[in-house]
C-alpha positions in Angstrom: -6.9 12.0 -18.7 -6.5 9.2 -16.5 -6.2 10.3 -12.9 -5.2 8.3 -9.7 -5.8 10.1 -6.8 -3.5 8.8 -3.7 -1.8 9.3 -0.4 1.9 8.9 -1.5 3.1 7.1 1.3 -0.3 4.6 1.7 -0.2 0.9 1.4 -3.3 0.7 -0.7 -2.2 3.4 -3.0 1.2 1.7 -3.8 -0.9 -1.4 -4.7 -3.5 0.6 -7.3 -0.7 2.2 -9.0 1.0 -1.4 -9.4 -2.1 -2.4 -10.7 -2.2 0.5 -13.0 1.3 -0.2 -14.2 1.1 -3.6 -14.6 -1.7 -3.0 -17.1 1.0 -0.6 -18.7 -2.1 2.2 -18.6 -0.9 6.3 -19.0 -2.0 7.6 -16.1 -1.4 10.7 -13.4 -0.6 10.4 -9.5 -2.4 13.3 -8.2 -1.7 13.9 -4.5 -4.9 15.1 -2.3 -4.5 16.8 1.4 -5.1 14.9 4.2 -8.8 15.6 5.3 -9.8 17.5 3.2 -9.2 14.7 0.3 -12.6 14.0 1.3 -14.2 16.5 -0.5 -12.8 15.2 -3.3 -13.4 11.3 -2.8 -17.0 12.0 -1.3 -18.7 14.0 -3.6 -17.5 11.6 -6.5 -17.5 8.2 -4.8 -19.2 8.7 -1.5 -16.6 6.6 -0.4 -13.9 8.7 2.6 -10.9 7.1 1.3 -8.0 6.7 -1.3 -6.9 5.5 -3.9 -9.6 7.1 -6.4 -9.5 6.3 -9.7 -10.4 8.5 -12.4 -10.8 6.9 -15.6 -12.5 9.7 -18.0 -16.1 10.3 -16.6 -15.5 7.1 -14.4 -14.7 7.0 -10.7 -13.5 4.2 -8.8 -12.7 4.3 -5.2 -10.9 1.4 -3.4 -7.6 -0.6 -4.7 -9.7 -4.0 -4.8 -12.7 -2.2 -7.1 -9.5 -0.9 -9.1 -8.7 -4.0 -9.8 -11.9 -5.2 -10.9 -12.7 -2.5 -13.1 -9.5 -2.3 -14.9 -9.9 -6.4 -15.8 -13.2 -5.5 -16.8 -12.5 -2.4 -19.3 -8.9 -3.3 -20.0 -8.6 -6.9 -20.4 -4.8 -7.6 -21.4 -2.8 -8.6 -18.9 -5.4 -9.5 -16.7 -5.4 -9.3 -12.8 -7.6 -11.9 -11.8 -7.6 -15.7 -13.4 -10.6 -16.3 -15.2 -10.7 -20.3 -14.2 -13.5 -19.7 -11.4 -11.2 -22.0 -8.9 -8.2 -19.6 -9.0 -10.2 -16.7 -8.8 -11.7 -17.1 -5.7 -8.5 -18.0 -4.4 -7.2 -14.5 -5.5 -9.9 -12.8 -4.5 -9.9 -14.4 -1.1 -6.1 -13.4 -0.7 -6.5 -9.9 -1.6 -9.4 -9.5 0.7 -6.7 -10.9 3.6 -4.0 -8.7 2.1 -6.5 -5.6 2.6 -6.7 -6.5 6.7 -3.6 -7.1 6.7 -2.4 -3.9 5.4 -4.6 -2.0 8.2 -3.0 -3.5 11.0 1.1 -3.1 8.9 -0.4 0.4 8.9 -1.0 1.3 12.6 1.5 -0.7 14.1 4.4 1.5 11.6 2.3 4.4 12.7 2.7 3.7 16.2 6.3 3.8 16.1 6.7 6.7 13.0 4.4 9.1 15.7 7.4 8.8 18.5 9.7 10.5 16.4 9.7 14.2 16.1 11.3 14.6 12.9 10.3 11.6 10.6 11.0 11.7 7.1 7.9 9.4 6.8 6.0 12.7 8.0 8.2 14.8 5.9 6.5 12.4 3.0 3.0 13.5 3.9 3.8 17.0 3.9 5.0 16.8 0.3 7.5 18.8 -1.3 5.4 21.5 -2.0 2.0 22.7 -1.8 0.4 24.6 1.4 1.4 22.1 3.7 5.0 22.0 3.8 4.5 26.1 3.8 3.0 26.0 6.8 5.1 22.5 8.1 5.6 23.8 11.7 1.7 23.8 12.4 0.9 20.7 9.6 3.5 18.9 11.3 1.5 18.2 14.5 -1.3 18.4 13.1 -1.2 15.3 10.6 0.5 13.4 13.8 -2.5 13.8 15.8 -5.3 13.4 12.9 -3.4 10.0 12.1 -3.1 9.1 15.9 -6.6 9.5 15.9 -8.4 8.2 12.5 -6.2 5.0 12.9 -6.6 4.2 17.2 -3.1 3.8 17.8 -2.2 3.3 21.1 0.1 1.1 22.7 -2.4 -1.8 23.3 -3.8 -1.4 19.5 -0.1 -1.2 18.4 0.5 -4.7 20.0 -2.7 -6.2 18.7 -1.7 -5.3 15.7 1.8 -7.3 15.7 0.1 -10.0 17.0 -2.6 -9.9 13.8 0.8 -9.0 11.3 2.7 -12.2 12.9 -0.2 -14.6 12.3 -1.5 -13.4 8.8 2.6 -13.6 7.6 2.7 -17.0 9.1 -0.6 -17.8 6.5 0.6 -15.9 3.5 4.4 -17.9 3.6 2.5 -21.0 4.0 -0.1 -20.1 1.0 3.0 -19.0 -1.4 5.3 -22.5 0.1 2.1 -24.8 -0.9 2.1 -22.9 -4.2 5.5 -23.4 -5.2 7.4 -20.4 -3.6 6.9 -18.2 -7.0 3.6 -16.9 -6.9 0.7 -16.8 -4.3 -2.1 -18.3 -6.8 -1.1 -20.2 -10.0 2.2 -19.6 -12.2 2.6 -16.0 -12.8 1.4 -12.3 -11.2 -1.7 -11.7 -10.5 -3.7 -9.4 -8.1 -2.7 -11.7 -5.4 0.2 -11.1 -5.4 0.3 -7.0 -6.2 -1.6 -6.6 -3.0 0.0 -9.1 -0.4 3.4 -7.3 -1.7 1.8 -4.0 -1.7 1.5 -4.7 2.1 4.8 -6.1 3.0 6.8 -3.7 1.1 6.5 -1.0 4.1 7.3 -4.0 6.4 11.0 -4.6 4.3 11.8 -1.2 3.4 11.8 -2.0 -0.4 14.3 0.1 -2.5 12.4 3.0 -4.5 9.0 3.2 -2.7 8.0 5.3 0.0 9.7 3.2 2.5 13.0 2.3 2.0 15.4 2.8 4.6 17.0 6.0 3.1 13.9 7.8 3.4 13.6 6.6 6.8 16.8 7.4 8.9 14.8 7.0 11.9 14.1 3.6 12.4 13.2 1.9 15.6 14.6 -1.1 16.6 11.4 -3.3 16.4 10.9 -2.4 12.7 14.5 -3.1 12.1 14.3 -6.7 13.8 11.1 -7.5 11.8 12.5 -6.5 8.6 15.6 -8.8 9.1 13.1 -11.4 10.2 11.2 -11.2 7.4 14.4 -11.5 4.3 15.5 -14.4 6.0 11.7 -16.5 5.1 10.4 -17.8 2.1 7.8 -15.1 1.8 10.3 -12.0 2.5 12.4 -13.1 -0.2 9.5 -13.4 -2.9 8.7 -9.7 -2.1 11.7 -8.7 -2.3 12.2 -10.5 -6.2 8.7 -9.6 -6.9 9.9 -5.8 -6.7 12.8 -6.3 -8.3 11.3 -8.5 -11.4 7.8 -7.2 -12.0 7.8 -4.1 -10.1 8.0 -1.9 -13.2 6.6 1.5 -12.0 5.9 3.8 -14.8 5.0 6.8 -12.1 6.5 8.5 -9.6 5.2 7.2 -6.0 5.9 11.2 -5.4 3.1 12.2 -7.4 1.8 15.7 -8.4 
């Protein structure tokens, strides 16, 4: 059985089961606890962090290693050009989608902590399991573990806006010089799973984690963003990317 291991509501999980999907592969979303997913990812990867892969006796930690191993083993519909130029262009903008999507992460983070009842939390907890069970003590408990792991203050909050406005200044310029449909080339690649991966929390996108009806709560500064970012070329490409190519054959929920 073919296992993915994820965080529901992460970034980088969204992007490897896109990848996933996109190779049209059977596969399970297998939710782990926070912290103690480590035991998990540690033992078989020695790597502290999701997505894992499990692919038969194979295990594959990180999105971008996904990516690379599903080409490699599963060739159709093929994530990464093969012309050496346009391959290092992917591979270049997927390793500035993956800081990119650390900095979309704490700077949500910062404002998802301030509320006390965020569905965003509510997503963590799951809808079952030991942790919503005991969701009165999890509750603060996953606030102050991500508060922690990810440094988000206000100051790191702020740096991070600044980082998020620069890098989508670069990525709308990258997908304008390449004709406004794709980032690299003329169809989907892993270019474009990931820098979409990454926005998607950024625009609320319809059926994924984040769209606005699973987050009532909204602060203003996410809402202003969100609108700032439909109205530009690259906001708009997200948005059809989801709606064209975004064929999930999973449930973001998981298991």
């Amino acid at each position: 059985m073919r296992i993915l291991y994820q965080f529901p509501l992460s970034l980088f999980c969204e992007k490897a089961r896109w990848l996933l999907d996109h190779k049209e592969l059977h596969y399970v979303a297998k939710n782990l606890t926070p912290g103690f997913h480590r035991l998990t990812t540690q033992h078989h990867t020695q790597s502290k962090h999701l997505p894992v892969l499990k692919d038969d006796n194979k295990w594959i930690a990180d999105s971008s290693k996904i990516a690379d191993y599903l080409d490699c083993y599963y060739p159709e519909h093929a994530l990464i050009r093969s012309e050496p130029e346009l391959r290092e262009r992917i591979l270049e903008i997927d390793a500035l989608s993956q800081a990119f999507g650390i900095h979309v992460r704490r700077w949500l983070f910062y404002f998802i902590l301030q509320f006390e009842h965020n569905s965003a939390i509510e997503v963590i907890l799951g809808e079952r399991g030991w942790l919503r069970d005991l969701k009165a003590l999890a509750r603060p408990t996953i606030k102050f573990a991500i508060n922690s792991y990810h440094h988000i203050t206000g100051d790191t909050a702020l740096e991070s806006k600044q980082k998020i406005d620069a890098m989508i200044e670069q990525f709308n310029q990258i997908l304008v010089d390449n004709g406004g449909q794709y980032m690299v080339a003329d169809r989907l690649t892993l270019a474009d799973i990931a820098v979409c991966s990454m926005i998607a929390p950024l625009m609320m996108i319809e059926s994924t984690p984040w769209e606005r009806e699973q987050h009532s709560e909204t602060a203003p500064e996410v809402m202003a963003f969100q609108h700032y970012l439909s109205q530009i070329p690259l906001g708009q490409y997200v948005q059809r990317i989801y709606e064209q190519e975004r064929n999930a054959r999973v449930d973001w929920r998981g298991i």
